[in-house]
N, C-alpha and C positions, 0 to 999 in steps of 0.2 A: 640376437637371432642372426643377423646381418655376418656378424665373424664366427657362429657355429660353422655354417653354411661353407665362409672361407676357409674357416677351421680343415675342414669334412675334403675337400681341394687339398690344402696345401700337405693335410697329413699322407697323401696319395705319394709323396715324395722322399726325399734321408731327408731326416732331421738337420743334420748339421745343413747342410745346401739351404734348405727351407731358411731354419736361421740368418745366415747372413743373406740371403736375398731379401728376406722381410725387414732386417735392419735397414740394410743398402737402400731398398725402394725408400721406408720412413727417412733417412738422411736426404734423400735426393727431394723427397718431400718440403721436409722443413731446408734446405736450402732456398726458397720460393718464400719471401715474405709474408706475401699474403695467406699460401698455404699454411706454413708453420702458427700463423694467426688462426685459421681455422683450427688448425689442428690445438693447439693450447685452448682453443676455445670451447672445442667438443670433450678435450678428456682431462684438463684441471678441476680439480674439487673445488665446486662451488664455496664452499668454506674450509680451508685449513685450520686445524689445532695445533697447536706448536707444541713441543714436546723438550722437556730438557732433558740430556741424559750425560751428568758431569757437568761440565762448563760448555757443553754442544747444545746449540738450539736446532733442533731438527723443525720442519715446518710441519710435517704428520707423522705418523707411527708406521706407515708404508715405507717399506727401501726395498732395494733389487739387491738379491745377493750374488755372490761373487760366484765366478762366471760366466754369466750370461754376456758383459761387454768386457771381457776379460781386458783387453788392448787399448780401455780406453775412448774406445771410437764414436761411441755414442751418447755422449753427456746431453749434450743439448736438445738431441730427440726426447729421450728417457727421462732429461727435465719438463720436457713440454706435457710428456704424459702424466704428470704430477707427482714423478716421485717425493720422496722427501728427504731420500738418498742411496746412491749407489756405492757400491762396495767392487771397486776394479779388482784384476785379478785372478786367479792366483798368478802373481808376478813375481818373477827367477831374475837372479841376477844374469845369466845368459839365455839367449832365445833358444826358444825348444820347440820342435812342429807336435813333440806329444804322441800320442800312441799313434796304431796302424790304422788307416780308414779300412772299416764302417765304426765308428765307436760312440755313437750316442743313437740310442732306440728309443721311442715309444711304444706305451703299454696302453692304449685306450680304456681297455675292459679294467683297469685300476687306476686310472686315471694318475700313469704315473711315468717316469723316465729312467735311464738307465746309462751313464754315460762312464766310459773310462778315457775320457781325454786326455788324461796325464800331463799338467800343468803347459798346455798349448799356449805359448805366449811370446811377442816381440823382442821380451825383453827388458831390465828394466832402465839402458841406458834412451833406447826408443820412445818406455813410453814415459819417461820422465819430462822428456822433450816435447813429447804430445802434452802434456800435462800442463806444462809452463806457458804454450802456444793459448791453451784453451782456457786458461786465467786471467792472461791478457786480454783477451777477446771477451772474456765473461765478467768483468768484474764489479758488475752491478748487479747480476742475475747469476749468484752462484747456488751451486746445490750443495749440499753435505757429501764431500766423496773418502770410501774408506777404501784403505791400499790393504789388500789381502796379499800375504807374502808366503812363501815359499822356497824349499831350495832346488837346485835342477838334480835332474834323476840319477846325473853321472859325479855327483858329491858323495860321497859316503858318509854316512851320517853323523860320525866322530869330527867332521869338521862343518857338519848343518850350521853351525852355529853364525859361523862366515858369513853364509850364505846371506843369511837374514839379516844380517851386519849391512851389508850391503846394499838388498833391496829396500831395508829400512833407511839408512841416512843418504840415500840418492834421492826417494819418496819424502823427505821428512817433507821439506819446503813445499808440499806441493800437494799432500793429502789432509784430512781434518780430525782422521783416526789410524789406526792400523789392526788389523787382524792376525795374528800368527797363526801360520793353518800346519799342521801336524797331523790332519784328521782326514784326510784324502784316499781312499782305500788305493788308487789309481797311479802311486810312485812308488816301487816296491822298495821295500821297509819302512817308508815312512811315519806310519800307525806308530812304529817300537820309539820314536819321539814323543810320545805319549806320556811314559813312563816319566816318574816324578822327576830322577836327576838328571834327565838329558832336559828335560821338560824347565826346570828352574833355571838350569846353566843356559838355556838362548834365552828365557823371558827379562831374567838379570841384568845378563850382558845389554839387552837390548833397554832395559831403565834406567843404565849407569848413560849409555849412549842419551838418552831422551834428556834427564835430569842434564846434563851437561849443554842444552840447548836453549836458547831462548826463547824461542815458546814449545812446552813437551806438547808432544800429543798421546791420546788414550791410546794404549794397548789395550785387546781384546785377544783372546782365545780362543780359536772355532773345537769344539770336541765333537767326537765322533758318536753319535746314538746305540751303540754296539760295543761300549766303554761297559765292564763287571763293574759292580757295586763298590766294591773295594777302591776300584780307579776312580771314579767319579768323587769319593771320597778324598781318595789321595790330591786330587785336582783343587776338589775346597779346600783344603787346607794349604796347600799351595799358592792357592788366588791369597787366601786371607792372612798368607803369611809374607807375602813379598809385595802386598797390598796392589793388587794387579787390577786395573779399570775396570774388566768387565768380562764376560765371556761369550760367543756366539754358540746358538744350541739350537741346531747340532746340523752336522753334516749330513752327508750321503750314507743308509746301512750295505751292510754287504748279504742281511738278512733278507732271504727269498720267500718266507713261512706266509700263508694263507693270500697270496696273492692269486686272481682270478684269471688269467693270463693261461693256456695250457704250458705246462709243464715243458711238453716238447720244445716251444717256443722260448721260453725263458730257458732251458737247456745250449737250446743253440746260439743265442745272443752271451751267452758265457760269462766270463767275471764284466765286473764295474759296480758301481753306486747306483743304489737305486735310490731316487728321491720321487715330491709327489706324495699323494693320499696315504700309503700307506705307512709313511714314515712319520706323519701326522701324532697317532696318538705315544708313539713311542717318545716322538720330541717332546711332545704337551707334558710329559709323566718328568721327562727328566728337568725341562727348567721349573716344575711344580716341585719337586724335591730339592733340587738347590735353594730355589727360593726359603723353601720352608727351612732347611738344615742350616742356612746362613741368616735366617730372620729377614730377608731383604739388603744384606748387602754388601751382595755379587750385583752388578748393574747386566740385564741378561735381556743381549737381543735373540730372538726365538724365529728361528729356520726350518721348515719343514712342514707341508700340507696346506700351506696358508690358498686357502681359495677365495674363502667369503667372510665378509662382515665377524659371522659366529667362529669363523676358524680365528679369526686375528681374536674376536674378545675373550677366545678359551685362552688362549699365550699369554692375555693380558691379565685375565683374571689368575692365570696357574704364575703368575709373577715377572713376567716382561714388561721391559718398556717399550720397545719398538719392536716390528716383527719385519720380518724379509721376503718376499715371494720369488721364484725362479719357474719352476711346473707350474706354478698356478698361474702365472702371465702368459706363458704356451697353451695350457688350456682357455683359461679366462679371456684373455684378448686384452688390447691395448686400455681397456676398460677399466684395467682391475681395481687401480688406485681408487678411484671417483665412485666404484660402484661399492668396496668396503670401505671408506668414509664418510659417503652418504647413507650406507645402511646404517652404520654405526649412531649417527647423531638423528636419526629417525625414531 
């Protein structure tokens, strides 16, 4: 009740503003011993389930998906609120400010968002450095962090492959997974990475890299919920043929159909990702059909609508192992872990 009410305030303002003030205050927060004590106190789940997926012990099946702390900045807050893991990111080997402001909207009446950031981010020689700083300082009290990668806008996509070369073995030492994202409607061409042989030629490259390391870490796949029948195919068969860790499902659509929102409104706010409720049952359908066309096993973390208890145990039952919230922690409030964890074992 308490953060509707804040809720109903802060949505009075842009989004993106809103965001980093509400991180910044929780930073300035748990800065403050005893605060941060509060605060782990009020929004840790009473009981954790640990969760394996590969040789990763996650502590629960809740994670924050990539973008929300895209730079890194907020590990320790976002651990205090119980994650079980965060997913930095999407991180370019060069810094990018990312599209033009105004570019992330809310959609109350769909309970949903709308963002074309275009891979807004420090960089990855910056936050590799943050990265290294916050291990040091964490190394008793770590969370599961996955490096979501990306190439910058001004690469052409015949040489993507670099791209992720790089934010991959700068990230190796310093993340517990990685994501390869292709699936971002918000860098123009990047979707046509999608396609099976540009598709195989970076996840390759990037396994010859890993295998050649002393400890590899999991690749994952983020795909986009707006992938034909055919490509989602082409994708299994791809994962199950170059035996690839796992895949995240699914991104942001660029599908506008039956949203409540008027029209005019969603007219004027123009291209970007729409994530949020309505992207809910279309994600639910696609890790259900992987799961089932692969018998179980593609290892599939599940993105999109997660609000409540029954939204996470539909993902779990259509065949995930862990699910990710982004709009449902903007809607839901700092709650959201502890309130579907404890729904869940109720």
């Amino acid at each position: 009740m308490m953060y509707n009410l804040l809720r109903s305030f802060l949505f009075l303002f842009d989004a993106e503003k809103v965001h980093h003030f509400s991180m910044n205050s929780l930073k300035m927060l748990c800065s403050i011993g005893f605060i941060k004590k509060i605060i782990t106190t009020i929004y840790q789940p009473s009981q954790n389930k640990p969760v394996m997926l590969g040789k990763l012990q996650f502590k629960n099946i809740v994670g924050l998906a990539a973008g929300f702390d895209k730079n890194a900045l907020y590990l320790t807050e976002l651990n205090a609120l119980g994650f079980g893991h965060v997913e930095i990111g999407t991180v370019t080997p060069l810094p990018q400010e990312g599209n033009p402001k105004v570019r992330l909207f809310r959609l109350p009446k769909d309970k949903a968002l709308i963002n074309r950031m275009g891979f807004n981010n420090d960089g990855v020689t910056v936050i590799t450095e943050r990265l290294k700083k916050w291990q040091e300082k964490n190394s008793t009290n770590k969370i599961i962090i996955g490096g979501n990668i990306g190439k910058n806008k001004i690469t052409p996509n015949e040489a993507a492959f670099k791209d992720y070369e790089i934010c991959f073995t700068a990230l190796h030492p310093y993340v517990d997974y990685f994501v390869v994202n292709v699936s971002s409607p918000n860098t123009p061409g990047l979707r046509a990475l999608q396609d099976k042989e540009p598709l195989t030629e970076i996840l390759t490259h990037l396994q010859k890299i890993n295998n050649g390391t002393t400890l590899p870490k999991p690749i994952f796949l983020k795909i986009a919920p707006d992938l034909t029948p055919e490509q989602v195919d082409d994708v299994i068969d791809m994962a199950l043929q170059i035996n690839l860790d796992g895949l995240v499902v699914s991104n942001t659509t660029i599908n506008r159909s039956q949203l409540k929102t008027a029209s005019t409104i969603i007219d004027n706010i123009g291209a970007g990702g729409l994530s949020g409720a309505p992207v809910k049952q279309k994600s639910t359908a696609l890790v259900q059909y992987i799961h089932h066309k692969t018998n179980g096993r593609i290892p599939i973390i599940a993105s999109g609508g997660v609000f409540t208890a029954a939204d996470a145990n539909e993902k779990i039952a259509a065949g995930a192992s862990l699910v990710q919230v982004w709009t449902g922690f903007v809607y839901e409030g700092p709650a959201i872990v502890k309130k579907i964890l404890q729904s869940k074992q109720q």
